[in-house]
OpenMM code with the backbone's topology and positions (N, CA, C; nanometers):
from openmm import Vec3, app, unit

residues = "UNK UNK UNK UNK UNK UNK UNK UNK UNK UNK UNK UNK UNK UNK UNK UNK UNK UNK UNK UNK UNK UNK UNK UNK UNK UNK UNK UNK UNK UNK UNK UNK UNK UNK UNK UNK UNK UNK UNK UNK UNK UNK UNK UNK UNK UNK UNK UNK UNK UNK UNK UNK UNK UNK UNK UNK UNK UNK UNK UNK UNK UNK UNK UNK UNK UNK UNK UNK UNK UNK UNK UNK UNK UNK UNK UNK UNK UNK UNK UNK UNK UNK UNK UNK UNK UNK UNK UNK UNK UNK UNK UNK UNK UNK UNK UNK UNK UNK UNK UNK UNK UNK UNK UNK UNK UNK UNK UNK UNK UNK UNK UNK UNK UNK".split()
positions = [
    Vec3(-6.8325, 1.2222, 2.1644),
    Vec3(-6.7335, 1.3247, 2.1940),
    Vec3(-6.6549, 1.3656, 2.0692),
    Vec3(-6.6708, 1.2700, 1.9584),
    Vec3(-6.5830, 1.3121, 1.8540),
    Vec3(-6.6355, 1.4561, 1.7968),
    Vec3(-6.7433, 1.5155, 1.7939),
    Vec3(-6.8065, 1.6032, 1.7473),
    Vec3(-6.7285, 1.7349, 1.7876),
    Vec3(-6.7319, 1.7118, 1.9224),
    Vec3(-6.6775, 1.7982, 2.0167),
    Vec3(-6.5516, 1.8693, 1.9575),
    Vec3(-6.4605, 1.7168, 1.9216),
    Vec3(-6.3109, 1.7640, 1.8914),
    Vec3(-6.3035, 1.7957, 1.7622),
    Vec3(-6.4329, 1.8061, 1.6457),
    Vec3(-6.3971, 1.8639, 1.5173),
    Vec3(-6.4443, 1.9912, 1.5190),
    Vec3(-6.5417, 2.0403, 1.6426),
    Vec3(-6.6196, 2.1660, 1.6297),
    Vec3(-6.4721, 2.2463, 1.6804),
    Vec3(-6.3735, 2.1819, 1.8174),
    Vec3(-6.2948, 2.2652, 1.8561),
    Vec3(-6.1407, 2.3040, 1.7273),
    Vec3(-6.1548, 2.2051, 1.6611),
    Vec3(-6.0304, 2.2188, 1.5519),
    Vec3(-6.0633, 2.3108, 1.4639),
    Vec3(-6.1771, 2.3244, 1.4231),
    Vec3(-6.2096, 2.3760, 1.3145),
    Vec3(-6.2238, 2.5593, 1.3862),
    Vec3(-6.2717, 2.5715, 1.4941),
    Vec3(-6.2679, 2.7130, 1.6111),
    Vec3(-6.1140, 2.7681, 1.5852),
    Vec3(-6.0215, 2.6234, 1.6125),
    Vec3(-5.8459, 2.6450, 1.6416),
    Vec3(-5.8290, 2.7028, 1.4380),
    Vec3(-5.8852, 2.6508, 1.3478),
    Vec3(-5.8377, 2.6675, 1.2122),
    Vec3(-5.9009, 2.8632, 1.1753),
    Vec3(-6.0099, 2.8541, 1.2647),
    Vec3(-6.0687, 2.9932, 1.2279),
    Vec3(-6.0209, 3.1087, 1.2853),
    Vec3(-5.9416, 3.0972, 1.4251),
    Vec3(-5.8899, 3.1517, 1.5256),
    Vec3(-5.7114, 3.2094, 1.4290),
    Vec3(-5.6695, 3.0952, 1.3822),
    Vec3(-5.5377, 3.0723, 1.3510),
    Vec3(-5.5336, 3.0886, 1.2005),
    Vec3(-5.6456, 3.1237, 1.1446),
    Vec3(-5.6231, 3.1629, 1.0037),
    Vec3(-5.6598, 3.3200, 0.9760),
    Vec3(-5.7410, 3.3365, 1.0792),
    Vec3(-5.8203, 3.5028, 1.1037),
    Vec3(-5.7137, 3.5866, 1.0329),
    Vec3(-5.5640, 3.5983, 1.1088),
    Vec3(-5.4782, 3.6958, 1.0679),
    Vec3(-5.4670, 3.7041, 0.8782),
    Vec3(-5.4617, 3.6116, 0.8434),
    Vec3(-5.4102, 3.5621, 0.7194),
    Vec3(-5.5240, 3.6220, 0.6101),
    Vec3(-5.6601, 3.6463, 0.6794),
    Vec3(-5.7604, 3.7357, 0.6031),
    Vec3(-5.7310, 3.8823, 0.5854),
    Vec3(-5.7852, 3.9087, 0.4163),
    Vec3(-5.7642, 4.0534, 0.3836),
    Vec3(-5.7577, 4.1909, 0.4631),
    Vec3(-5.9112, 4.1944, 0.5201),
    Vec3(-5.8987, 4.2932, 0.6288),
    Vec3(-5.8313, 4.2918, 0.7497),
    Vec3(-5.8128, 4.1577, 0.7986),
    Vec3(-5.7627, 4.1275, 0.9381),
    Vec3(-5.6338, 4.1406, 0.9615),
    Vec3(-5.5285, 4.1886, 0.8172),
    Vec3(-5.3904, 4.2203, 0.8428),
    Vec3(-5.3892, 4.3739, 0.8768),
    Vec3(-5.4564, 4.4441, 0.8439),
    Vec3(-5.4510, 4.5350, 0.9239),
    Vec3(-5.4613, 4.5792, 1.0739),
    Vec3(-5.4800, 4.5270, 1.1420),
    Vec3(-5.5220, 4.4787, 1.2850),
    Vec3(-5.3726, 4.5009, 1.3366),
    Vec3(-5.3941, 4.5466, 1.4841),
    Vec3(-5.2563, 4.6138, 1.5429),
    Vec3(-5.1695, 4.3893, 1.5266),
    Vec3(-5.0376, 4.4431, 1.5634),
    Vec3(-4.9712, 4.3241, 1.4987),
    Vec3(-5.0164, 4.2247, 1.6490),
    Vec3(-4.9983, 4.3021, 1.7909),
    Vec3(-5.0339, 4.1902, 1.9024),
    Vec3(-5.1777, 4.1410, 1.9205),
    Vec3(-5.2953, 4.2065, 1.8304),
    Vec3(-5.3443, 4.0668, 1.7892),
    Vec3(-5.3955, 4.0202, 1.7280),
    Vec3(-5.3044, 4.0336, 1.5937),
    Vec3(-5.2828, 3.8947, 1.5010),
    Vec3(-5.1757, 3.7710, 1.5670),
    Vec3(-5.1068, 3.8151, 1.6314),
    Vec3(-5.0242, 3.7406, 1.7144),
    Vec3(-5.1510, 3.6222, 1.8240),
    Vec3(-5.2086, 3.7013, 1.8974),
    Vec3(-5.2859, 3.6888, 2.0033),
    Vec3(-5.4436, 3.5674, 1.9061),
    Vec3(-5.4526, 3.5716, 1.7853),
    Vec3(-5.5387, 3.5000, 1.7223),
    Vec3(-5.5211, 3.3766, 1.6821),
    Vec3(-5.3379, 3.3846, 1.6348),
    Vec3(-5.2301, 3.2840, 1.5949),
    Vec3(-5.2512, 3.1943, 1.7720),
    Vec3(-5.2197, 3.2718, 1.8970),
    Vec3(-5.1888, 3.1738, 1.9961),
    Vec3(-5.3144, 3.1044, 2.0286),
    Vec3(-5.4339, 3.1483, 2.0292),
    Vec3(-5.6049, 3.1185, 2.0509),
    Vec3(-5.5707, 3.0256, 1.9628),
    Vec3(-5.5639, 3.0065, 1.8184),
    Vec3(-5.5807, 2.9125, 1.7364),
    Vec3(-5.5070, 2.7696, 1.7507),
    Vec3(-5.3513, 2.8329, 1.7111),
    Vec3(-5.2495, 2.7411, 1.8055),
    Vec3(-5.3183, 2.5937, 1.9061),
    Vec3(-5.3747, 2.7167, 2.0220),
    Vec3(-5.3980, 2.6137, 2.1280),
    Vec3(-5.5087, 2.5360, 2.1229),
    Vec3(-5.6020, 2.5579, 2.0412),
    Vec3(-5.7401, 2.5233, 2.0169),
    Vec3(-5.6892, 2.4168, 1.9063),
    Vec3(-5.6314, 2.4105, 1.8478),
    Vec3(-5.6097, 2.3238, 1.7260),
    Vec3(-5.5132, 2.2306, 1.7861),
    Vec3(-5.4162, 2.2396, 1.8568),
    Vec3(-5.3425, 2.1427, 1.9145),
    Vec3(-5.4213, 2.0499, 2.0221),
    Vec3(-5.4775, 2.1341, 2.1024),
    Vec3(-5.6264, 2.0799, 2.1980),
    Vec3(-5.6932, 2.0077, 2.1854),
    Vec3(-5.7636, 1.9759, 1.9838),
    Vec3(-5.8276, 1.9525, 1.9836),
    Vec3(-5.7492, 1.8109, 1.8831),
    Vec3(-5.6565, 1.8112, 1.8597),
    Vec3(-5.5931, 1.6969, 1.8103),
    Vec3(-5.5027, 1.6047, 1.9301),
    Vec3(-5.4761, 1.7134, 2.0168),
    Vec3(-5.4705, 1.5724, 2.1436),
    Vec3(-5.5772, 1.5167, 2.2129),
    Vec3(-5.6684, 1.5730, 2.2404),
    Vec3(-5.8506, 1.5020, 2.2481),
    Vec3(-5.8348, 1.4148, 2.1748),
    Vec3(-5.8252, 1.3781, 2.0293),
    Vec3(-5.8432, 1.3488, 1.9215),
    Vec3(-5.7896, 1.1511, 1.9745),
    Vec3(-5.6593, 1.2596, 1.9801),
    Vec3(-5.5697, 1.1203, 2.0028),
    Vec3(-5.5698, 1.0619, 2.1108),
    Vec3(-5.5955, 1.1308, 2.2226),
    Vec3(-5.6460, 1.0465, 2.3273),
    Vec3(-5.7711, 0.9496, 2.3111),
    Vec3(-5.9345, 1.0015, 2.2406),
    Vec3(-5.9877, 0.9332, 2.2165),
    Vec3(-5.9653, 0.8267, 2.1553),
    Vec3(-5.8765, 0.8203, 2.1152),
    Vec3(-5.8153, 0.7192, 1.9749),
    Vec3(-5.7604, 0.5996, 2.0623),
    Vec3(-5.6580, 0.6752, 2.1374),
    Vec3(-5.5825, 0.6035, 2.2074),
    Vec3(-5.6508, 0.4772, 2.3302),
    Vec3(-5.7394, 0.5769, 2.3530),
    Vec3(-5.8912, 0.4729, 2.4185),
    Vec3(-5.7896, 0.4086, 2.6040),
    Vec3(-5.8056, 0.2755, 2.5718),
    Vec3(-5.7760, 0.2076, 2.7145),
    Vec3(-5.6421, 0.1343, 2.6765),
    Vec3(-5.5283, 0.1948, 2.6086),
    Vec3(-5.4397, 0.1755, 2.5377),
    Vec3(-5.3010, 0.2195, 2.6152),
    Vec3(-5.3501, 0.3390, 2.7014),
    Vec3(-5.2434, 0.3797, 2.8137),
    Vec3(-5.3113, 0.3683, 2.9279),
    Vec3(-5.2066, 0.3808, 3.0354),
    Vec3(-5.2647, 0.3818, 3.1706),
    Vec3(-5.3267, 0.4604, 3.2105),
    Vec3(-5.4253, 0.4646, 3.3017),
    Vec3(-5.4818, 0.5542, 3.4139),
    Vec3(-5.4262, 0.6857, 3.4159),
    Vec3(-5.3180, 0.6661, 3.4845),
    Vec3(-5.2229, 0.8053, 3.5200),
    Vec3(-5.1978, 0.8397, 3.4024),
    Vec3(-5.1364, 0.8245, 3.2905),
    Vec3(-5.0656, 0.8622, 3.1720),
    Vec3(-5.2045, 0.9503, 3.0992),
    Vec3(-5.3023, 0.8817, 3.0996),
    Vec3(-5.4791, 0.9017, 3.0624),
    Vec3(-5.5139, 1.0568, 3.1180),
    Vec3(-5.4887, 1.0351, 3.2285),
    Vec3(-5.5175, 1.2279, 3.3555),
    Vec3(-5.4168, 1.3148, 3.3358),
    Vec3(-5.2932, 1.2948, 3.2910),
    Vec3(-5.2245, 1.3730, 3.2715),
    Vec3(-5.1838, 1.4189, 3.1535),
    Vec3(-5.1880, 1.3465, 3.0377),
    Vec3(-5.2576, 1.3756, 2.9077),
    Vec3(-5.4056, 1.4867, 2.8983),
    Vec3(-5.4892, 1.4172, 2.9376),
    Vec3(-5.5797, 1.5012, 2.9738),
    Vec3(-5.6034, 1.6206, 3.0368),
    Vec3(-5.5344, 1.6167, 3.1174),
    Vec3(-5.5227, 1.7548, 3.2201),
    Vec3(-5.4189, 1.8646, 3.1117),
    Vec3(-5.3266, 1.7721, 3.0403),
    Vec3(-5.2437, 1.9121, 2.9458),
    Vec3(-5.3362, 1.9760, 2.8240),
    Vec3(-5.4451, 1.8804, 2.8308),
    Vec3(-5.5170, 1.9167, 2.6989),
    Vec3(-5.6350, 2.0469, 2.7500),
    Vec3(-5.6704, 1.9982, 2.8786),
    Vec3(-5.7599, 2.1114, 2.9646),
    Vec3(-5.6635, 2.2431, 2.9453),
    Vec3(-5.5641, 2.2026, 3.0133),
    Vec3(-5.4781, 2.3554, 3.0016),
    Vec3(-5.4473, 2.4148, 2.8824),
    Vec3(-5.4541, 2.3426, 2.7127),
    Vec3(-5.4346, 2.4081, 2.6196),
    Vec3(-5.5455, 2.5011, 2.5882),
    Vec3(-5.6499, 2.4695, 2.6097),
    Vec3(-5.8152, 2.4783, 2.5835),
    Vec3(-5.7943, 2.6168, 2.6167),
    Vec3(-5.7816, 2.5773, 2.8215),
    Vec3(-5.7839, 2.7271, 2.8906),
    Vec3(-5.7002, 2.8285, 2.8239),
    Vec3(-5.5542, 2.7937, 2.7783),
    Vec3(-5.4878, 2.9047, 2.6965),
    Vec3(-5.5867, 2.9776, 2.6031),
    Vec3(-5.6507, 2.8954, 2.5163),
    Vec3(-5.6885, 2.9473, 2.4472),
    Vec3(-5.8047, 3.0202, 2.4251),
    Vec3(-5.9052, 2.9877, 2.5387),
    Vec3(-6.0186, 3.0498, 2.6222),
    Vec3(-5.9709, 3.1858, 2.6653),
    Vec3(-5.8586, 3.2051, 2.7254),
    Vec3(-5.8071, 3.3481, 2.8450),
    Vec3(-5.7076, 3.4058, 2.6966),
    Vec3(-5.6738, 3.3923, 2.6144),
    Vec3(-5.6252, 3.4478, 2.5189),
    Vec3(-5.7735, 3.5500, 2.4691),
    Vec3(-5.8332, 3.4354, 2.4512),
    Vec3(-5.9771, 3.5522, 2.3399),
    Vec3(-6.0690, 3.5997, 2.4280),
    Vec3(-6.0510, 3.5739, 2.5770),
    Vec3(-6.1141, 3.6439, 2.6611),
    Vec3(-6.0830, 3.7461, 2.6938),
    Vec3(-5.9541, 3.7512, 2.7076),
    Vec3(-5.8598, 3.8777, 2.7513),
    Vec3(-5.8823, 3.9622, 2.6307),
    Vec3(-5.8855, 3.9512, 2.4873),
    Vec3(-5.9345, 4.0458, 2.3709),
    Vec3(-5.9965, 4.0969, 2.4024),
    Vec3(-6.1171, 4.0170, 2.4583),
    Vec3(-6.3105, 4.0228, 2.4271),
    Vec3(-6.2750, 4.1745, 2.5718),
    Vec3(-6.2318, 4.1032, 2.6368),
    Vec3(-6.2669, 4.2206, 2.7931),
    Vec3(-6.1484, 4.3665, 2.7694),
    Vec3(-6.0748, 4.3475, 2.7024),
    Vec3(-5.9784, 4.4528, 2.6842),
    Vec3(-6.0419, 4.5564, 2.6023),
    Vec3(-6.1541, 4.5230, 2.5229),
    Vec3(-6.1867, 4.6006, 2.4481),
    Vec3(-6.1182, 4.6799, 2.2775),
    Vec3(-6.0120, 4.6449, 2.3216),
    Vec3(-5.8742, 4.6734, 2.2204),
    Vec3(-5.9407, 4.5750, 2.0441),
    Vec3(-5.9904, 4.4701, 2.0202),
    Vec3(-6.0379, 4.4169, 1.9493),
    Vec3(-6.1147, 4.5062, 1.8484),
    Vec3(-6.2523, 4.5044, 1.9548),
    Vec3(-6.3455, 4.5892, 1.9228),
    Vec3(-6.3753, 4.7429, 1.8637),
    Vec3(-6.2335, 4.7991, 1.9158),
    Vec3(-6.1868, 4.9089, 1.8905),
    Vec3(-6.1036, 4.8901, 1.7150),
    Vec3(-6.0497, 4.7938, 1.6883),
    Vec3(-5.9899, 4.7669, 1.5672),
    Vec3(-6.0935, 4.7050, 1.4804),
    Vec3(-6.1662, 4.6479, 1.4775),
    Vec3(-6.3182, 4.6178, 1.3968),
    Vec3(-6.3409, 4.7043, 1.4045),
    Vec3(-6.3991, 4.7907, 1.4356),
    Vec3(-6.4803, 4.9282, 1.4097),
    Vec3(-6.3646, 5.0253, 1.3165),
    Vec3(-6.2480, 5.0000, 1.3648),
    Vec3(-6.1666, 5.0668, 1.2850),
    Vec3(-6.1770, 5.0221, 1.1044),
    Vec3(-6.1954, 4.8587, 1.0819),
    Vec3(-6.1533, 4.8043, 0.9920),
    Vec3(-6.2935, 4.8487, 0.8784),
    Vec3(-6.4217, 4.8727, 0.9542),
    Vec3(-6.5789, 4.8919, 0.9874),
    Vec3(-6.5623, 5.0524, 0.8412),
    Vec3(-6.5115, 5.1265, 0.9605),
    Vec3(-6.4994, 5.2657, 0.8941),
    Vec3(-6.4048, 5.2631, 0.7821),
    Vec3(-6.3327, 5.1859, 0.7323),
    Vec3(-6.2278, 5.1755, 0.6200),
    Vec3(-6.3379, 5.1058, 0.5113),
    Vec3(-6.3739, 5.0007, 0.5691),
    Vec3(-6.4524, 4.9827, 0.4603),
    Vec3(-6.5844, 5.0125, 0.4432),
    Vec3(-6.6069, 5.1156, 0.4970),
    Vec3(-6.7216, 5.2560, 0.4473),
    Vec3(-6.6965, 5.3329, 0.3815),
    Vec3(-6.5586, 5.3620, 0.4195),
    Vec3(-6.5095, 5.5016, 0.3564),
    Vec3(-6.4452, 5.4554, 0.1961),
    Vec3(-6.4126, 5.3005, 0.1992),
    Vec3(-6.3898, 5.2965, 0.0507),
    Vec3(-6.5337, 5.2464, -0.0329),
    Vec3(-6.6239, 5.2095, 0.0061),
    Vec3(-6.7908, 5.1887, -0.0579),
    Vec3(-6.8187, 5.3386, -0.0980),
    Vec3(-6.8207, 5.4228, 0.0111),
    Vec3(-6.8598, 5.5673, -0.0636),
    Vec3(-6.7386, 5.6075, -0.1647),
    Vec3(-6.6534, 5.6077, -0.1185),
    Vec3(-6.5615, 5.6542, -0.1955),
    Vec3(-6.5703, 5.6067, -0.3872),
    Vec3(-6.6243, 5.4710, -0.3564),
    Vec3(-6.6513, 5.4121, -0.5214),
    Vec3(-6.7624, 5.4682, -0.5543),
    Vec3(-6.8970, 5.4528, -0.4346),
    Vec3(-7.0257, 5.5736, -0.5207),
    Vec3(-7.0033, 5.6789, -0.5365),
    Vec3(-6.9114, 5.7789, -0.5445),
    Vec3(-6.9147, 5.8746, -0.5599),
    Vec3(-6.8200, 5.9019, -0.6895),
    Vec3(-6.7585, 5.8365, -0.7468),
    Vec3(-6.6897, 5.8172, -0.8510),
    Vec3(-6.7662, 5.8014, -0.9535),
    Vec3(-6.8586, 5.6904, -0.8953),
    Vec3(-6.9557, 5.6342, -1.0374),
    Vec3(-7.0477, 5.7488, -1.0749),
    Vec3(-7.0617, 5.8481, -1.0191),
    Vec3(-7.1808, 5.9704, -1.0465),
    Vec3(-7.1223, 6.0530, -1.1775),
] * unit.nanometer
topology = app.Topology()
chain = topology.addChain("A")
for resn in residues:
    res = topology.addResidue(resn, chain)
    for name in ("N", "CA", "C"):
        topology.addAtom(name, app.Element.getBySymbol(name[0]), res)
């Protein structure tokens, strides 16, 4: 399972660093916001997994499921955050935006060099 929780941290580091990339500050501001909370929860998610595994047979039963169960619910945050992007379409619409900017500055340099 440890695999699990470095594939999801490293998702939470790519999610939560996205904004902080060159092209990606251009992006309407709710979601760079909305990439920050996906990441957020995926990276916190995946360091309480972490520590629960760690923690092993070290706490109780109950303390064990309910730990667990907050870590399910960070996950889901962060699942219905980039789902809600993916289905809004609003994303997709700003990539294509970011798409045509950097077309229009590639031609813009071949046509200089002539």
């Amino acid at each position: 399972m440890r695999w699990t929780y470095i594939i999801l941290l490293c998702v939470g580091l790519v999610f939560g660093s996205a904004p902080l990339i060159g092209r990606f500050r251009t992006m309407p501001r709710w979601i760079r916001i909305a990439f920050v909370i996906a990441g957020l929860s995926f990276l916190c998610g995946g360091i309480g997994a972490a520590a629960l595994d760690f923690a092993g047979d070290r706490v109780s039963p109950s303390v064990h499921w309910f730990i667990y169960e907050n870590i399910l619910v960070m996950f889901g945050i962060g699942v219905g955050v980039i789902l809600l992007l993916a289905i809004s379409g609003e994303i997709f619409k700003a990539l294509r935006d970011i798409d045509a900017a950097r077309h229009r500055g590639i031609e813009g340099r071949a046509t200089r060099n002539v």
